[in-house]
C-alpha positions in Angstrom: 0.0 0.0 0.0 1.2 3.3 -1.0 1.3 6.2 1.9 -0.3 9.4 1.6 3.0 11.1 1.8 4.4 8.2 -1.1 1.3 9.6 -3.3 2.1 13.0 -2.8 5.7 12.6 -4.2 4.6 10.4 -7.0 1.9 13.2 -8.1 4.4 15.7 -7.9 6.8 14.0 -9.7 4.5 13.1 -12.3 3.2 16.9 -13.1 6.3 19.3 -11.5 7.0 20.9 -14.3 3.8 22.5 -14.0 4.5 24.5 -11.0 6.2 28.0 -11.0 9.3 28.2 -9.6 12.4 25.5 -9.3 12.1 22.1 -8.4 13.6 22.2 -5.1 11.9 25.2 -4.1 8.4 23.7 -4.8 9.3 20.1 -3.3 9.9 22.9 0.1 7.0 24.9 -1.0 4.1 22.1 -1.5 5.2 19.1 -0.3 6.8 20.6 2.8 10.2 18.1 2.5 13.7 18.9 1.6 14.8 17.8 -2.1 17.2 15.2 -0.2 14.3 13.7 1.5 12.0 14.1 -1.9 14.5 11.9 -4.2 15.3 9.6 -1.3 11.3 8.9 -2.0 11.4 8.7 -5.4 14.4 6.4 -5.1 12.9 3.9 -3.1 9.3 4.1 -4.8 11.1 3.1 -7.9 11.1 -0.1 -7.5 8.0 -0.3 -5.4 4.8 -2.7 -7.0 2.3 -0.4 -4.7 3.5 2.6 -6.0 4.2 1.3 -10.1 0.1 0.4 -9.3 -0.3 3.6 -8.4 0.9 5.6 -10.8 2.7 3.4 -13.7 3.5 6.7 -16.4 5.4 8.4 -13.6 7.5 5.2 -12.1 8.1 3.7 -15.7 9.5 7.0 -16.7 11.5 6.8 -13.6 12.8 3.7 -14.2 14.1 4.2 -17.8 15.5 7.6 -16.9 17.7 5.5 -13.9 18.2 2.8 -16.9 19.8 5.3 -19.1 21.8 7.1 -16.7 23.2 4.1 -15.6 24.1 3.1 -19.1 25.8 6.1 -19.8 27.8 5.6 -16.8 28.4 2.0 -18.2 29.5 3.3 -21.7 31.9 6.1 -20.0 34.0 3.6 -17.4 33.9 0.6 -19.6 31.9 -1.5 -17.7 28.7 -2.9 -17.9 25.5 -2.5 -16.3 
């Protein structure tokens, strides 16, 4: 089961670009959690089946943008992913 709080960040992540101002300053501003704390959540909610349930666009996207970031880091040391 996903958490109030675990909704709230997945919303957000799914629509932030729709707020005003930066990033970090609306993570303070309308979730009322440092950005630290905000992507620790999205970190763990990744790979969460509750929260992919809940909100499968957002947490896919998630997931490929971790895949390709990680793949880049694969293609730049040499080593694979």
């Amino acid at each position: 089961m996903v958490s109030e709080r675990d909704r709230k960040v997945l919303d957000f992540e799914g629509s932030w670009w729709l707020f005003p101002g930066p990033k970090d300053r609306d993570i303070r501003e309308y979730l009322g959690m440092s950005a630290t704390r905000y992507y620790k959540a999205v970190r763990r909610l990744i790979d969460d089946a509750d929260a992919l349930a809940y909100a499968p666009l957002t947490v896919r996207r998630l997931r490929q943008m971790r895949s390709d970031r990680l793949e880049q880091i694969a293609r730049r040391t040499g080593t694979t992913p």
